[in-house]
C-alpha positions as CSV (number, residue, x, y, z in Angstrom):
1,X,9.0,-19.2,-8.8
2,X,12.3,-19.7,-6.8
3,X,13.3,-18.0,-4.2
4,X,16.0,-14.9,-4.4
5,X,19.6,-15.5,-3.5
6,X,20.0,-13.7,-0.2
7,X,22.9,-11.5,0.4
8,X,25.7,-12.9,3.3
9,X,25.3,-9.6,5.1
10,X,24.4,-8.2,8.2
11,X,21.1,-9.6,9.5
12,X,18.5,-8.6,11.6
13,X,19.8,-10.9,14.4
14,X,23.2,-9.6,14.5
15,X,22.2,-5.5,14.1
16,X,21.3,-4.1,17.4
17,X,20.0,-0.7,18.5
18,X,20.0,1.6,21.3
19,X,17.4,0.4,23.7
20,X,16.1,4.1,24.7
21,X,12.1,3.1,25.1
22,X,10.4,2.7,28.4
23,X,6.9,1.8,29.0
24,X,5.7,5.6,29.3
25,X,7.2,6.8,26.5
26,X,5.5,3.4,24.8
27,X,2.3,4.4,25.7
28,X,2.7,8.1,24.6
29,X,4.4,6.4,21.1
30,X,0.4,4.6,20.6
31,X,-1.6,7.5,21.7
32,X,0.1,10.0,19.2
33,X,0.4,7.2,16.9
34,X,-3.3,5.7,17.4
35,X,-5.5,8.8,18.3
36,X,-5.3,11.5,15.4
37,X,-8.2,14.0,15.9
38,X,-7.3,14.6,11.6
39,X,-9.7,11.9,10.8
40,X,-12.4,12.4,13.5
41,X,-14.1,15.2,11.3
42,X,-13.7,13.1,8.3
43,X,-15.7,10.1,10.0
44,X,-18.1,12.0,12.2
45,X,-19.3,14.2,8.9
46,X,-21.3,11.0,8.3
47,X,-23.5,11.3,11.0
48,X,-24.4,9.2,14.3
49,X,-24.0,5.8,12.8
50,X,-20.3,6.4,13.1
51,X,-20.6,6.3,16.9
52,X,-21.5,2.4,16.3
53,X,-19.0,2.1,14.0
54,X,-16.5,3.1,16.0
55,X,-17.7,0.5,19.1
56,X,-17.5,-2.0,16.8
57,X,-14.0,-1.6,15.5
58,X,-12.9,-1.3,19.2
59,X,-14.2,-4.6,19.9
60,X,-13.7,-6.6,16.7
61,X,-10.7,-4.6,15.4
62,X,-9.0,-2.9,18.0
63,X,-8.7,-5.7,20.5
64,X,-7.8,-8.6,18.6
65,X,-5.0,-6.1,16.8
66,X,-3.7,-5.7,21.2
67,X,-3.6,-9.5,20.9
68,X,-1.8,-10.3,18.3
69,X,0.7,-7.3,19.0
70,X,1.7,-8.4,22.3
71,X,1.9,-12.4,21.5
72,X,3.7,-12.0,18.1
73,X,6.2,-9.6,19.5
74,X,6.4,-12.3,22.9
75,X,7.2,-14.9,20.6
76,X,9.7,-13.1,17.8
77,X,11.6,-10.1,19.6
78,X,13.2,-7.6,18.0
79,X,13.0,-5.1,15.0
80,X,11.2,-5.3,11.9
81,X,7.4,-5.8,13.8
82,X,5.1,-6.7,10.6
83,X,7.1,-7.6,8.5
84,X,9.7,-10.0,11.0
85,X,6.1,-11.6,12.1
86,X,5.1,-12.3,8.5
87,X,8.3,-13.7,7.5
88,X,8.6,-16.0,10.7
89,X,5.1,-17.3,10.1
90,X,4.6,-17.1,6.3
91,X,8.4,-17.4,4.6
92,X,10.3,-14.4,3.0
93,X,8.1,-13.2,0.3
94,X,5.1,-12.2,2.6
95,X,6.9,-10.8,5.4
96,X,8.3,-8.4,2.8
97,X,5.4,-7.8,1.1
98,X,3.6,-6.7,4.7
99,X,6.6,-4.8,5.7
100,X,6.3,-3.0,1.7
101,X,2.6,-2.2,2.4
102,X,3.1,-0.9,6.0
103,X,5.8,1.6,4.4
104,X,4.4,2.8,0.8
105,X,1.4,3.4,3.1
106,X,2.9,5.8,5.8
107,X,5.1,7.1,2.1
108,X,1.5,8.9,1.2
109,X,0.1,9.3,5.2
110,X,4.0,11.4,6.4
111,X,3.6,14.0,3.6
112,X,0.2,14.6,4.6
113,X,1.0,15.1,8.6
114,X,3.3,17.8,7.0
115,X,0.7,19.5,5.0
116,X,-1.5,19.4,8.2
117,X,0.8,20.8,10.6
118,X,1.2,23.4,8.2
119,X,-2.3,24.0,8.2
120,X,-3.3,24.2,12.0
121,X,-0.5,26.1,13.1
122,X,-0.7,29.4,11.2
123,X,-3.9,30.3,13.4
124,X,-1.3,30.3,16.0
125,X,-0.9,33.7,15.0
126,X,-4.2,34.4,15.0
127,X,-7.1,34.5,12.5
128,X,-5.3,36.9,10.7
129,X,-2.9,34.5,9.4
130,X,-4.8,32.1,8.5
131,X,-4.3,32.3,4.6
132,X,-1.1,31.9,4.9
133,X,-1.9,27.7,4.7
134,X,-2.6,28.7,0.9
135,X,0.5,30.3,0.0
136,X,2.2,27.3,-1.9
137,X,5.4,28.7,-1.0
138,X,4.8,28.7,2.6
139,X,3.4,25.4,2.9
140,X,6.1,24.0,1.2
141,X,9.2,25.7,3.0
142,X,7.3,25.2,6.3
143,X,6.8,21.2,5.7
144,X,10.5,20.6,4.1
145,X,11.7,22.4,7.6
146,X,10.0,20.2,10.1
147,X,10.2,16.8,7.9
148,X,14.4,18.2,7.8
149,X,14.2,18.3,12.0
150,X,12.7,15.4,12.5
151,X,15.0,13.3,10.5
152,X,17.5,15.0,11.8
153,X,16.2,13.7,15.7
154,X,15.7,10.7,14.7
155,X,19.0,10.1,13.6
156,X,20.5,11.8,16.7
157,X,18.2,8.3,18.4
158,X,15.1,7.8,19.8
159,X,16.5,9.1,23.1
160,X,16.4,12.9,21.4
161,X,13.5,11.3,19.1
162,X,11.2,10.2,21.5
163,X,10.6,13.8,23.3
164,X,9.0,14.7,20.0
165,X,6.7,11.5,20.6
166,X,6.0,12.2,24.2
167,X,5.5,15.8,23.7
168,X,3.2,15.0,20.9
169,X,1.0,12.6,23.1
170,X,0.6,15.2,26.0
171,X,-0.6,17.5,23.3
172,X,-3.2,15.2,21.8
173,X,-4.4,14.5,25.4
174,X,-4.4,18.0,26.4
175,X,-6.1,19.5,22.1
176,X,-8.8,16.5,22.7
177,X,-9.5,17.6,26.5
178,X,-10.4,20.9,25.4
179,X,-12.2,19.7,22.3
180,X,-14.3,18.1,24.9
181,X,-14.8,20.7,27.0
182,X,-15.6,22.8,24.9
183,X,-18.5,20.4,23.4
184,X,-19.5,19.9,27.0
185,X,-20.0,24.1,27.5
186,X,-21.7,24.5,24.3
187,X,-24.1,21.2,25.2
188,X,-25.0,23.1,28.3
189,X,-25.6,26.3,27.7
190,X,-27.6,25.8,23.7
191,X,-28.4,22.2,23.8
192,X,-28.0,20.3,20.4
193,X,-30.1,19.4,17.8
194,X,-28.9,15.8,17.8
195,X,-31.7,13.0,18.0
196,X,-32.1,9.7,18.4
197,X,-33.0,9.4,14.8
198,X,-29.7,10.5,13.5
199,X,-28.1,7.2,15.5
200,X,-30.2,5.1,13.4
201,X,-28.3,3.8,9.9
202,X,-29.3,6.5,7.3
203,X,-32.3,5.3,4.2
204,X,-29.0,5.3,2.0
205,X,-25.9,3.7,3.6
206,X,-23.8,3.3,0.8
207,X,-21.8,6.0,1.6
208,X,-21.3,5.3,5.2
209,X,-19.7,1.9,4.3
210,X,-16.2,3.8,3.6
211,X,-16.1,5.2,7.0
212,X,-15.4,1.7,8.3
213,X,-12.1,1.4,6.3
214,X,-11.4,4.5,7.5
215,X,-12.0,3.9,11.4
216,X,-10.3,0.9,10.8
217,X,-7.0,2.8,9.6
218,X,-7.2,5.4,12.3
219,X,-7.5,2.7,15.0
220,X,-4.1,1.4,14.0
221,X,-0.8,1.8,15.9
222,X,-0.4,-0.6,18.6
223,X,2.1,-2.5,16.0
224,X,4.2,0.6,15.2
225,X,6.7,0.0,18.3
226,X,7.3,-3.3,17.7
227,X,8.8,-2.5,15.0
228,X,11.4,-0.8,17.0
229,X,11.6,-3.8,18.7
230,X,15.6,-3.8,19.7
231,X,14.9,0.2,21.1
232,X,12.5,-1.0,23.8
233,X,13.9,-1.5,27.6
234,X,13.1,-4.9,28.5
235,X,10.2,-5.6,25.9
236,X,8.3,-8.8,27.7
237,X,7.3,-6.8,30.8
238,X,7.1,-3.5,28.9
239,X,5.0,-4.1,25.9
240,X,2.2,-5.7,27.3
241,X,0.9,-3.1,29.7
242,X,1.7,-0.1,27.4
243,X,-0.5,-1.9,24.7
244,X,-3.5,-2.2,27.8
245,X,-2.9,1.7,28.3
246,X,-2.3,3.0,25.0
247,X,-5.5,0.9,23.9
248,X,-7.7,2.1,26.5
249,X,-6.8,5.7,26.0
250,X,-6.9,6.2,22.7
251,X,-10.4,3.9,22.2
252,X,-12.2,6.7,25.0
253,X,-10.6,9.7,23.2
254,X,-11.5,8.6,19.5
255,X,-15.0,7.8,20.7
256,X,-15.8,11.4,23.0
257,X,-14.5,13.8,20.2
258,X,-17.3,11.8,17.9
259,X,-19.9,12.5,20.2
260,X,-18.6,15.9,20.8
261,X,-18.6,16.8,17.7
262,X,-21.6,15.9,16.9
263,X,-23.5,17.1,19.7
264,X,-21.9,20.4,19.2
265,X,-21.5,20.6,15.5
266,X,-24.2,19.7,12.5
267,X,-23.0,17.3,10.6
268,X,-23.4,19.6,7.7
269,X,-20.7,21.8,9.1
270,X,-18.0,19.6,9.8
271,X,-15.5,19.6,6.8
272,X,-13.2,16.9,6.1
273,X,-10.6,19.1,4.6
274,X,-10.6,21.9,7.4
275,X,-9.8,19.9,10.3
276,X,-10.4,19.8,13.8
277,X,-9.5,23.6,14.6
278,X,-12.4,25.1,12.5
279,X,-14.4,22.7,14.5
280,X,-13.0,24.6,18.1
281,X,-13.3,28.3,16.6
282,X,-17.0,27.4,15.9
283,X,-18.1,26.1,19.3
284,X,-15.3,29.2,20.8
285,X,-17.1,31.8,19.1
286,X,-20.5,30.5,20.6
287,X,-19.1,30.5,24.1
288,X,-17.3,33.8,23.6
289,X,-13.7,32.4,24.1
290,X,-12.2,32.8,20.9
291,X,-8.8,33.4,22.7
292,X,-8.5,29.5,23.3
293,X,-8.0,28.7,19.6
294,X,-4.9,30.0,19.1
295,X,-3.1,27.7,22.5
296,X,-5.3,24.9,20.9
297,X,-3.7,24.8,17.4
298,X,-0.4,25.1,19.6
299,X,-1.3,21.9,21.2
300,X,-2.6,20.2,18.3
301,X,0.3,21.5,16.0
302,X,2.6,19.6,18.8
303,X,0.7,16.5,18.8
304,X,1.3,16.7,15.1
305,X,4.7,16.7,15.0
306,X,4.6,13.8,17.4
307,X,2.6,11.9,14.7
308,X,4.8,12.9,12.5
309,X,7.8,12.0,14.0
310,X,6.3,8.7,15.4
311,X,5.7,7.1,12.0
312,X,8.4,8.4,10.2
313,X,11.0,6.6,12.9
314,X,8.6,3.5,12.5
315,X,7.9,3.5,9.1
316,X,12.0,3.6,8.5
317,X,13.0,0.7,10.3
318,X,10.9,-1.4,6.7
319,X,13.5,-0.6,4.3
320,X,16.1,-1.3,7.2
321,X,14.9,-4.4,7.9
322,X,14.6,-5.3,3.7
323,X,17.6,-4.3,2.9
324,X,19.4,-6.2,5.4
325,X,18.0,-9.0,3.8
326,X,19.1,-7.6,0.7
327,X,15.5,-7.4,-0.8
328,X,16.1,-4.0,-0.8
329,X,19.6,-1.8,-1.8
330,X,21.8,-3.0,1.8
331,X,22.5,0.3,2.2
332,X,19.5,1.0,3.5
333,X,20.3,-1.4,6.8
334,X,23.3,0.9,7.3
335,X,23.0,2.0,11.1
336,X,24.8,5.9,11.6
337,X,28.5,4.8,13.4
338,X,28.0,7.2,16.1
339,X,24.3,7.4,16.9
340,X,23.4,3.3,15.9
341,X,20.3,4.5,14.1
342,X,19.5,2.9,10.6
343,X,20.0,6.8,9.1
344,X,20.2,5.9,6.0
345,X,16.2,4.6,6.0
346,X,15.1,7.4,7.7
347,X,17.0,10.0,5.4
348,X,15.4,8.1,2.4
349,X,12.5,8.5,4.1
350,X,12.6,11.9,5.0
351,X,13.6,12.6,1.0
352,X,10.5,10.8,-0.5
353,X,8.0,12.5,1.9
354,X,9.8,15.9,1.1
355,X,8.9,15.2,-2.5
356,X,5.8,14.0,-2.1
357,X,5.3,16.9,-0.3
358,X,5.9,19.7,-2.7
359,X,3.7,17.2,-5.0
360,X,0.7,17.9,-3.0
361,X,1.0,21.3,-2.1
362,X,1.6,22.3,-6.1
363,X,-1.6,20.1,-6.6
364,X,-5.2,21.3,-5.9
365,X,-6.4,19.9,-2.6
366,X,-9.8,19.1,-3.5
367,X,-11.8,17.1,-1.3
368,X,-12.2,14.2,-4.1
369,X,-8.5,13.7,-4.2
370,X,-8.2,13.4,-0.4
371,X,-10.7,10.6,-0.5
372,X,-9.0,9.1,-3.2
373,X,-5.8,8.9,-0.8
374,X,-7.0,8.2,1.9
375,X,-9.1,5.1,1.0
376,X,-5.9,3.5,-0.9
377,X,-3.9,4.2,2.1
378,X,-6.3,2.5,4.0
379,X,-6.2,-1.4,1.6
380,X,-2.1,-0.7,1.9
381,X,-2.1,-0.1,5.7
382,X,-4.4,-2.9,6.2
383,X,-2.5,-5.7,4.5
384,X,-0.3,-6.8,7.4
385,X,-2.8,-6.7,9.5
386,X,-4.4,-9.5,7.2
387,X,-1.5,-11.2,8.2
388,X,-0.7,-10.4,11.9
389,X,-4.3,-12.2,12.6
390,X,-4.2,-14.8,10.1
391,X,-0.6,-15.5,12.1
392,X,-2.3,-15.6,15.6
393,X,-4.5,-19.0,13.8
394,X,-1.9,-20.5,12.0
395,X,0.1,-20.5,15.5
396,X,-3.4,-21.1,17.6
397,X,-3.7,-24.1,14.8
398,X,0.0,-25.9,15.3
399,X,0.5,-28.3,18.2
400,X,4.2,-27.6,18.3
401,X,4.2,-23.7,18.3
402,X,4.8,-23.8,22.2
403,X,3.4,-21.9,24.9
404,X,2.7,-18.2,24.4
405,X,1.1,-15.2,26.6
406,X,-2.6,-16.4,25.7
407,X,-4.6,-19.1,25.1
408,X,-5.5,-21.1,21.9
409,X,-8.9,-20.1,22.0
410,X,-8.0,-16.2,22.7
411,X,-5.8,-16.4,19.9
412,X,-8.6,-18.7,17.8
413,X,-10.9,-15.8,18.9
414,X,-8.6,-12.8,18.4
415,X,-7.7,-13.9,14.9
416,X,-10.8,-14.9,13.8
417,X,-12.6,-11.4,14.6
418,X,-9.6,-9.8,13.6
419,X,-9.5,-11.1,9.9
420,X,-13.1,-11.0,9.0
421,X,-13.0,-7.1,10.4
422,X,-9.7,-6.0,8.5
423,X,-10.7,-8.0,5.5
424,X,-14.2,-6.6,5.3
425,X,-12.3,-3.0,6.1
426,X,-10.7,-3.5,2.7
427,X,-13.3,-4.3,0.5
428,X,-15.7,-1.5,2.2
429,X,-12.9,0.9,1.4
430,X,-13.6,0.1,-2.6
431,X,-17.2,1.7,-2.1
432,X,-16.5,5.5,-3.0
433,X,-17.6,7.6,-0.1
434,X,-19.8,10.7,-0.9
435,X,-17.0,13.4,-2.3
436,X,-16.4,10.8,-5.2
437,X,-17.9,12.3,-8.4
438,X,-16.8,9.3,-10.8
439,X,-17.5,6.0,-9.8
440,X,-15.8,4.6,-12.6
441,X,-12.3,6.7,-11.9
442,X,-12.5,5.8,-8.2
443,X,-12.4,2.0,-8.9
444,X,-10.0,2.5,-11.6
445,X,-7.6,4.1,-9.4
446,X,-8.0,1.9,-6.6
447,X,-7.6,-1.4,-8.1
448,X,-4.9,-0.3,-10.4
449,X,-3.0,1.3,-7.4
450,X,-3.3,-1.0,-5.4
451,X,-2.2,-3.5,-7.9
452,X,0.7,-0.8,-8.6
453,X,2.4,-1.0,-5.4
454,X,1.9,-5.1,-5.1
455,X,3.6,-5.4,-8.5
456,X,6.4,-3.1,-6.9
457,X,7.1,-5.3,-3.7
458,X,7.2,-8.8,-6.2
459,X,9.8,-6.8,-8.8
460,X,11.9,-6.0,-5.4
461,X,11.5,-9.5,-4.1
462,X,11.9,-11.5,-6.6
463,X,13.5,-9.4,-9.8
464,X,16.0,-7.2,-7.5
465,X,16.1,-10.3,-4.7
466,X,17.6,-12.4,-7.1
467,X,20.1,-10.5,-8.5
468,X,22.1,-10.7,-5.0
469,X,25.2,-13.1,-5.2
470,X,26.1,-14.7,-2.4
471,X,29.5,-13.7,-0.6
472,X,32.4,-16.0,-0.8
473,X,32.3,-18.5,2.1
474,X,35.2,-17.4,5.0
């Protein structure tokens, strides 16, 4: 199949952006973007084995994914992250088709920040107010107001943008230090009824097998800055460290709010849907300090909106990237005259989450529906990262790819461990976890969406791709 007729237009080499990132506000981009204490009672209401799950994504997942972030972005600067290392190492077709899966994912994972900030911060104003996360109407004009102001920042730049990130990192560090704490009290003063049995893998592990897709998914992040590669200050020496930090930190915190809550709180009692602050009232109530749960869902609502925030300003720059190489409509690499942000991408982006949005909140909610999401999410957000470690060989396996930050056998070692985890990751996410009623309608809908959105990124490549004429020569 030939290759689409690229565009003359403004490339990636010749767009620059504001260079407004320094290395703190890098490592508080991968903490808000890495730790998200959303999915910790979604894995941890599987029991103990998850603690060893956890260690051995950090080890065979989490560190090779440092690796290959800080020597792909040594080698090829600049924006576009997944998808400029897949096309530098791959050709055309698969850099777009990592950069495609990076974005349709974060199209489904945005919408659902929104619905979750929604959520946890109505018991801001108390208890009372809690029903007000099912009034449809609320939800929905809540979520289309802080999706609107965060486009909005991130069009002003990352210099206004990037508050919301830091902000939102202090708040995760400060929501999973009193999680903690709180686990720590309750610990001392009642115990647990936690054994060493419930460590052990359970008679029926079937079910269990998901959670690694999932621990997998939530371990990602390191990559998102590089793809805001041209808006990082001095990007050898800054990266590298932030990635060490950033790593470390949110490894420790995913880890402790596992054990904490399941020291704290039976595993029957966790429920995925309800999130981490029903988790805090519980252990509050038994300590007598109900009054910390409202200035917790403050701090977790912030670190929200720094999620939010940080992968909607990632997840943009995709489309920005594609359609300056005219796989995608070039408007989309359009960068605002005034601000030099690609607003365009983000406003798109902003638009399809607002939809997807009001989507979900007319929708039911059930808890089958959010496994259903979540575990395609995970194949689609896992795809480039088939690709950033199968990059780290192919560069490991070339005598004339020059010298790099590490090692052939680091980057033989990284890759290696890196590809059999993310691959297995994929395939463990087809096993339905224990919310799926129809095993038949689960497979259904994950092979044939993930087959949907594959199909999409070869009609843009080679269908839309092709129809670009080239510009008469000057």
């Amino acid at each position: 199949m030939a290759e689409p007729i690229a565009l003359i237009a403004p490339s990636v080499e010749t767009v620059h952006l504001k260079r407004s990132l320094g290395r703190w506000d890098l490592i508080a981009l991968f903490v808000v973007a890495v730790f998200n204490l959303n999915v910790v009672p979604s894995i941890a209401a599987n029991g103990g084995i998850t603690v060893w799950l956890w260690l051995i994504s950090l080890l065979l997942f989490f560190w090779p994914q440092g690796i290959a972030v800080i020597e792909l972005a040594h080698r090829f600067p600049g924006e576009g992250g997944v998808y400029l290392w897949a096309k530098e190492i791959f050709g055309d077709f698969h850099g777009f088709l990592s950069g495609w899966c990076y974005w349709t994912n974060n199209m489904m994972y945005v919408p659902t920040v929104m619905l979750y900030f929604v959520g946890v911060s109505v018991f801001v104003l108390g208890p009372g107010h809690a029903a007000l996360a099912d009034n449809k109407i609320f939800t929905v004009v809540a979520s289309v107001g802080l999706m609107a102001l965060l486009v909005i920042l991130n069009i002003v730049g990352l210099g206004v943008g990037k508050w919301i990130n830091n902000l939102g990192g202090i708040g995760t560090g400060i929501a999973a230090a009193v999680l903690i704490g709180l686990g720590v009290i309750v610990f001392a003063k009642f115990g647990t009824a936690v054994t060493a049995a419930d460590f052990r893998i359970p008679p029926n592990p079937r079910f269990v097998l998901n959670s690694f897709g999932v621990i997998c998914f939530g371990l990602v992040g390191l990559e998102l800055a590089s793809v805001m590669g041209d808006e990082i200050k001095d990007p050898q020496k800054t990266l590298p460290g932030a990635v060490a930090w950033g790593g470390i930190l949110s490894g420790v915190m995913y880890i402790a709010t596992t054990l904490t809550l399941l020291i704290a709180v039976s595993k029957n009692d966790i429920n995925v849907l309800q999130g981490i602050v029903q988790a805090v009232s519980h252990m509050a109530g038994r300590v007598g300090a109900d009054w910390i749960v409202a200035p917790f869902a403050l701090m977790l609502s912030i670190s929200i909106a720094g999620i939010g925030s940080a992968w909607l300003a990632g997840s943009a720059r995709i489309p920005f990237v594609a359609g300056l190489d005219s796989y995608m409509p070039s408007w989309l690499g359009k960068t605002h005259p005034r601000f030099a942000t690609p607003y365009m991408a983000l406003i798109v982006q902003g638009v399809v989450s607002i939809i997807l949005v009001i989507v979900n909140a007319v929708g039911s909610g059930v808890q089958e529906t959010f496994q259903r999401l979540l575990s395609l999410a995970v194949v689609l957000q896992l795809v480039p990262f088939l690709y950033m470690f199968a990059a780290l060989l192919k560069i490991a396996a070339n005598p004339n790819s020059g010298k790099g930050l590490y090692s052939k056998t680091t980057l033989v070692l990284a890759g290696s461990s890196g590809l059999v985890t993310t691959t297995l990751g994929i395939v463990l996410a087809f096993f339905p976890a224990q919310q799926i009623k129809s095993l038949w309608s689960y497979e259904m809908w994950m092979f044939g969406g993930s087959l949907f959105f594959i199909g999409l990124a070869v009609f843009f490549f080679y269908v839309y791709g092709r129809r670009k004429a080239p510009l008469p020569a000057v």
